[in-house]
Short mmCIF file of the C-alpha atoms (twelve columns), coordinates in Angstrom:
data_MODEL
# 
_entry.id   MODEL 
# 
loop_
_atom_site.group_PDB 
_atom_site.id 
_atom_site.type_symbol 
_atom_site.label_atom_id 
_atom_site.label_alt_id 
_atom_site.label_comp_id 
_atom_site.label_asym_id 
_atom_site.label_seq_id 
_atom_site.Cartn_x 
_atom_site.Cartn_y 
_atom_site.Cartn_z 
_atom_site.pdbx_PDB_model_num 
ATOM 1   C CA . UNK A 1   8.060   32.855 40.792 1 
ATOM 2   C CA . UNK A 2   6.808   32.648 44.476 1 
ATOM 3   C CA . UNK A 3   5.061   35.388 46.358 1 
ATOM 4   C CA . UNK A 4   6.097   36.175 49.515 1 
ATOM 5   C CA . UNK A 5   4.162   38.763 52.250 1 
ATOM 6   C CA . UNK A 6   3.940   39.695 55.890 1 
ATOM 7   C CA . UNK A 7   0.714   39.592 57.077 1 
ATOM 8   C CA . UNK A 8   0.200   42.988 58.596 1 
ATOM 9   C CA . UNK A 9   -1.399  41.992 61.788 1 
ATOM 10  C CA . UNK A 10  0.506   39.565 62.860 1 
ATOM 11  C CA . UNK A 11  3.677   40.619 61.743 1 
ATOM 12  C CA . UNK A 12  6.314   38.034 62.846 1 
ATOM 13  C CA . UNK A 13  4.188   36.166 60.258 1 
ATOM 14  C CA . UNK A 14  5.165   35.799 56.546 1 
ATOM 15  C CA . UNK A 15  2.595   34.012 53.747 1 
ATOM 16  C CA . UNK A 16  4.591   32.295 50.813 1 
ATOM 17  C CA . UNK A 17  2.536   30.969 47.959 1 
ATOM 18  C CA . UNK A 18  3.917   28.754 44.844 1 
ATOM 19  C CA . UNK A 19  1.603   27.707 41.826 1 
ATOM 20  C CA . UNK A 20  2.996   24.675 39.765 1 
ATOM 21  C CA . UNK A 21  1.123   23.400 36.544 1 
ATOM 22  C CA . UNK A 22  1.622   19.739 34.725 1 
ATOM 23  C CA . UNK A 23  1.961   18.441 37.928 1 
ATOM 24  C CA . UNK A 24  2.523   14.830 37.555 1 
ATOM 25  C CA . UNK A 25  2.553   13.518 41.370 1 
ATOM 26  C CA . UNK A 26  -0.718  15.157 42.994 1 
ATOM 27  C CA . UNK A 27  -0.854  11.645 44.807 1 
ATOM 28  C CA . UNK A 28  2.319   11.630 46.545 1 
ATOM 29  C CA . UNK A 29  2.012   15.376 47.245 1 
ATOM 30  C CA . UNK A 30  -1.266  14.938 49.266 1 
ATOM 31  C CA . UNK A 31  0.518   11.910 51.426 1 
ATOM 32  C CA . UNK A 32  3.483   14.324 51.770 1 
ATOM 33  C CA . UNK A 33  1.144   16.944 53.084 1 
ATOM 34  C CA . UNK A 34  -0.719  14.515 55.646 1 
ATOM 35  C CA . UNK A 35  2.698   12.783 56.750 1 
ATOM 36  C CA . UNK A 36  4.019   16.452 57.803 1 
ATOM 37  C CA . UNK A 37  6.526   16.153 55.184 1 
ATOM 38  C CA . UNK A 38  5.235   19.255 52.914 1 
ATOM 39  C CA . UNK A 39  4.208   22.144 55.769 1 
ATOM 40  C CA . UNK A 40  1.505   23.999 53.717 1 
ATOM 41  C CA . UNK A 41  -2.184  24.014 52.212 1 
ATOM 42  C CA . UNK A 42  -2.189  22.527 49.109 1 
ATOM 43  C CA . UNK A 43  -4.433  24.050 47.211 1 
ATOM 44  C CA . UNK A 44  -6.760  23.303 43.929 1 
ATOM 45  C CA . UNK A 45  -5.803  26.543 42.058 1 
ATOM 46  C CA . UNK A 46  -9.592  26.403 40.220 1 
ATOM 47  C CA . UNK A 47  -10.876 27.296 42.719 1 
ATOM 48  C CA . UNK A 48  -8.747  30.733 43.450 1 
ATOM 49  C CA . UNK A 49  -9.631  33.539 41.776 1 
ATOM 50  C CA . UNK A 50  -6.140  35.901 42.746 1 
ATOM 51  C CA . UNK A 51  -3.584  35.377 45.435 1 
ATOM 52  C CA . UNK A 52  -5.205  37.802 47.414 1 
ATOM 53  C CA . UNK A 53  -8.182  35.579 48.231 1 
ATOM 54  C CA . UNK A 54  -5.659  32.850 49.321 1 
ATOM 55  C CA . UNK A 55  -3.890  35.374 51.473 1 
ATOM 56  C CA . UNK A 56  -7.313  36.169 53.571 1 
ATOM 57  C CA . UNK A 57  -7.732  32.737 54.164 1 
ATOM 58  C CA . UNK A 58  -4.442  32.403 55.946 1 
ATOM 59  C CA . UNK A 59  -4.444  35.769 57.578 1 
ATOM 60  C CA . UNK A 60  -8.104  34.077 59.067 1 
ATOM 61  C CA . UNK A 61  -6.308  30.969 59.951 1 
ATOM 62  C CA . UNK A 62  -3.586  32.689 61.875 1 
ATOM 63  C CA . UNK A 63  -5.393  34.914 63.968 1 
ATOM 64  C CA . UNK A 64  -7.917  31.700 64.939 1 
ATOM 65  C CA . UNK A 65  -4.834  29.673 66.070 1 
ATOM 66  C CA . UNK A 66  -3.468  32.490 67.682 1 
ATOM 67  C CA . UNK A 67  -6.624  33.043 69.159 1 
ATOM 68  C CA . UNK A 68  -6.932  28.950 70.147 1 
ATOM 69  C CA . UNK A 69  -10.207 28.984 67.966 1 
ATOM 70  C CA . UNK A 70  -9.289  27.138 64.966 1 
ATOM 71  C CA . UNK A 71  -12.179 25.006 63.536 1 
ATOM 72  C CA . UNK A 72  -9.911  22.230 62.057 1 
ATOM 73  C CA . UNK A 73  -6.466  20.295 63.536 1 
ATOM 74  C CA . UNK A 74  -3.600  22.095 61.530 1 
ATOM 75  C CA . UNK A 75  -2.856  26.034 60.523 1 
ATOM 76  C CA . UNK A 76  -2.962  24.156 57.138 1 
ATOM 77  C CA . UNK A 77  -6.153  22.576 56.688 1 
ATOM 78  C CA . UNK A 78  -7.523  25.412 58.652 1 
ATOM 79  C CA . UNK A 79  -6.764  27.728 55.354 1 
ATOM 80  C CA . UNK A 80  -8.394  25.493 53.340 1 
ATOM 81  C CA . UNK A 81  -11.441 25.721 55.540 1 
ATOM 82  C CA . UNK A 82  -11.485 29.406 54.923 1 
ATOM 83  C CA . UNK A 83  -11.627 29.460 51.695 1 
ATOM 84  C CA . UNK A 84  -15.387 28.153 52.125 1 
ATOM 85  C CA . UNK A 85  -17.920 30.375 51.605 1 
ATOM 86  C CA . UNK A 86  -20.288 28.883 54.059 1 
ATOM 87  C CA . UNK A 87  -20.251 27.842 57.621 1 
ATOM 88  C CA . UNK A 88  -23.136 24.794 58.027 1 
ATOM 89  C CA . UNK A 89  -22.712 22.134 59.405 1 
ATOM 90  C CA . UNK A 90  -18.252 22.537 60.418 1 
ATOM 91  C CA . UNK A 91  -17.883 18.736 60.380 1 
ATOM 92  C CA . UNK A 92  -19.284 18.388 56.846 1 
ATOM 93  C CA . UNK A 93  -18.527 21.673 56.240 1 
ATOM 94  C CA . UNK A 94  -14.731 20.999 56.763 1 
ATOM 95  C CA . UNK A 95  -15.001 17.720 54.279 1 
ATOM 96  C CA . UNK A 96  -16.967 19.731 51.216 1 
ATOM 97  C CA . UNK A 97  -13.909 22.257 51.983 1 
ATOM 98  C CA . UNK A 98  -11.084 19.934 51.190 1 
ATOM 99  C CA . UNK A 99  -13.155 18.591 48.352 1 
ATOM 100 C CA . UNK A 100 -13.476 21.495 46.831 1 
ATOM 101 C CA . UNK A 101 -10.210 23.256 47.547 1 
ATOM 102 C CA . UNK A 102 -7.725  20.652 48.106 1 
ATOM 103 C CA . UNK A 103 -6.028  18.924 45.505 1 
ATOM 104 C CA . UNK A 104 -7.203  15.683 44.291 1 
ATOM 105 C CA . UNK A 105 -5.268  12.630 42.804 1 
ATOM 106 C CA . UNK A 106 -6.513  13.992 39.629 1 
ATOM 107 C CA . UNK A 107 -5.194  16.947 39.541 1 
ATOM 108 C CA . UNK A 108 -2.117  18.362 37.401 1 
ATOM 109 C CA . UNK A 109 -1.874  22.104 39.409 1 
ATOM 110 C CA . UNK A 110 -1.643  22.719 42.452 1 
ATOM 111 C CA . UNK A 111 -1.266  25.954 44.454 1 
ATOM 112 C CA . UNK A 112 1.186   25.796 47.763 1 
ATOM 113 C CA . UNK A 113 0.869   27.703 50.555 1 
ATOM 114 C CA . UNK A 114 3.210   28.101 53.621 1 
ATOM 115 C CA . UNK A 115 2.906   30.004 56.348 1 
ATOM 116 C CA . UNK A 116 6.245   30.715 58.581 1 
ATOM 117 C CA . UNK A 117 8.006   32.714 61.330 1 
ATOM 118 C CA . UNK A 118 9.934   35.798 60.231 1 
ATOM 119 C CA . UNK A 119 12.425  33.943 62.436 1 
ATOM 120 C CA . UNK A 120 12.699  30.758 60.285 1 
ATOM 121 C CA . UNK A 121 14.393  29.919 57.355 1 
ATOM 122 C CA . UNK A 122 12.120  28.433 54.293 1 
ATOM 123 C CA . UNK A 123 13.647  26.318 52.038 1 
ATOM 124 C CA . UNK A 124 11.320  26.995 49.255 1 
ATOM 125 C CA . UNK A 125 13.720  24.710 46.834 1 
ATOM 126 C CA . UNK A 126 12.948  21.779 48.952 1 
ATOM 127 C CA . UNK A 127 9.670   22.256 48.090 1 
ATOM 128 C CA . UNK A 128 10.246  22.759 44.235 1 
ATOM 129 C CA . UNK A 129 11.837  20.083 44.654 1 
ATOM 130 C CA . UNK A 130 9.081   17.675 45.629 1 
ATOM 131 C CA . UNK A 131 6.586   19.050 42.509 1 
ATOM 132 C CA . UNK A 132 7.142   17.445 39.537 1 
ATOM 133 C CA . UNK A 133 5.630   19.910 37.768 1 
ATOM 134 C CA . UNK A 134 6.714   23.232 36.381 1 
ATOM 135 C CA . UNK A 135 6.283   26.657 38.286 1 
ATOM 136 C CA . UNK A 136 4.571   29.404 37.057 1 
ATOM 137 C CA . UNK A 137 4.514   33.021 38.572 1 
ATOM 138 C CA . UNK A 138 1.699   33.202 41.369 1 
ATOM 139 C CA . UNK A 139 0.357   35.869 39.688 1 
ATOM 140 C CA . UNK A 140 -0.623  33.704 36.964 1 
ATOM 141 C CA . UNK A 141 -3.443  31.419 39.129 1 
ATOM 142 C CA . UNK A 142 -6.234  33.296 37.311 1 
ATOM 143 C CA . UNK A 143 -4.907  31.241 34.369 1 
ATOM 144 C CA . UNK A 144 -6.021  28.059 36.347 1 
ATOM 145 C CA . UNK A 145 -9.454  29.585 37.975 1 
ATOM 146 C CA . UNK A 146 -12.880 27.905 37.012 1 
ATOM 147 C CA . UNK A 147 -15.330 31.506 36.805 1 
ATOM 148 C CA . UNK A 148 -18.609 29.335 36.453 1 
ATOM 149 C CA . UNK A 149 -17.734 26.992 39.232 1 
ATOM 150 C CA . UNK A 150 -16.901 29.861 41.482 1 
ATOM 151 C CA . UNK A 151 -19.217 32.073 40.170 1 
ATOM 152 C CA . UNK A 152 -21.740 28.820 41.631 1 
ATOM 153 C CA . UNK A 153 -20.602 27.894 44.553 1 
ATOM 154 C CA . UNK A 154 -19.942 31.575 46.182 1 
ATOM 155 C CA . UNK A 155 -23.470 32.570 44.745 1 
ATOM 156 C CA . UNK A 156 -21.960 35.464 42.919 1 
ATOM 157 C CA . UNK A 157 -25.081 37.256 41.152 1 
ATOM 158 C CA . UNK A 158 -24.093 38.973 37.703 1 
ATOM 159 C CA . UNK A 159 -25.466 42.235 39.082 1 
ATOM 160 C CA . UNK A 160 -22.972 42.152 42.162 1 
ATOM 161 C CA . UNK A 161 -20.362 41.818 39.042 1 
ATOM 162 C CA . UNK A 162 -21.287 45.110 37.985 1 
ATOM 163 C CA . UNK A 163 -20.094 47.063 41.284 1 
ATOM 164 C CA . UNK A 164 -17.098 44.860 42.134 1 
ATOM 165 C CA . UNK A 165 -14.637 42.094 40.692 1 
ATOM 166 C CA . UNK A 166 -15.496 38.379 41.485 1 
ATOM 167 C CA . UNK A 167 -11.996 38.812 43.356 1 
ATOM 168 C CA . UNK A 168 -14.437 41.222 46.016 1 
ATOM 169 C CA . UNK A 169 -17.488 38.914 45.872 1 
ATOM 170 C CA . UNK A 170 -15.085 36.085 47.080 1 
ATOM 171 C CA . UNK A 171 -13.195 37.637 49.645 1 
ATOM 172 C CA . UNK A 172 -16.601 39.143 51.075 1 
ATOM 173 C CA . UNK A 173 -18.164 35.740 51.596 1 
ATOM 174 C CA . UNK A 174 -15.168 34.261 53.339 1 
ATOM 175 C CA . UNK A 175 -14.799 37.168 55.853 1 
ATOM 176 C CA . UNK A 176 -18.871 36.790 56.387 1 
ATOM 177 C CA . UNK A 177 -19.238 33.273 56.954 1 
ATOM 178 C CA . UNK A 178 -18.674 33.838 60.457 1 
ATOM 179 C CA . UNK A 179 -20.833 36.408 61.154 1 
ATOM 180 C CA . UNK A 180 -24.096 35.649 62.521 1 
# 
């Protein structure tokens, strides 16, 4: 139900993603998230078009807090933030990203990620635990994802369709927005 991977360049590094739908308790999941109590990105899965996408966005946030360079407080919120497609203004930029990514009160999926030390031991049923909501298999998120308001806010022509996936189109504006 979970997928699990080791982030090739930083190896001692493993990415574990869970996707829950009918989730009845986005509320006390986002306080459980902010009070430490859940240690991962909590994620709006509308907004994700495949798991890959989500695993960019960590590999991105790993190597900035590695590097010291992280843009937000937490490894966490610092995925989140890479999931943007744009890098404005990084105060308000930071704020439209948890809007838009995050999980609101409203919400009844949410997509978990964790991000751990080969070393450590996850207790992903702990987590399960605090969803109530059903899982689903990861690779199902596409079930979940909102084309049209993707397809919007990453400015994804129909003729850039043609040569690649909107998978592609994503992943290519998140590893750009830092590029000057």
């Amino acid at each position: 139900m979970h997928l699990t991977q080791d982030l090739e360049l930083f190896p001692e590094y493993t990415v574990t993603q869970l996707l829950f739908k009918d989730v009845k308790n986005a509320t006390e999941l986002r306080k459980m998230a902010v009070n430490g109590e859940i240690k991962g990105a909590l994620i709006n899965p509308s907004m994700v078009v495949d798991a890959f996408q989500i695993l960019v966005a960590a590999n991105k946030a790993v190597h900035l807090h590695k590097n010291g360079k992280m843009k937000t407080r937490s490894l966490y919120s610092e995925i989140i933030f890479n999931l943007s497609p744009t890098n404005n203004s990084i105060v308000w930029q930071i704020s439209e990203a948890f809007k838009r990514f995050g999980i609101s009160d409203s919400d009844t999926a949410v997509h978990i990620v964790l991000v751990h030390n080969k070393d450590e031991t996850l207790d992903i049923d702990d987590i399960v635990s605090k969803v109530d909501g059903q899982q689903v298999a990861v690779d199902r998120v596409s079930d979940f994802t909102d084309v049209a308001k993707i397809k919007k806010l990453y400015k994804v022509a129909p003729l850039e369709e043609k040569c690649g996936s909107l998978s592609d189109a994503v992943v290519c504006r998140m590893a750009n927005k830092d590029v000057a």
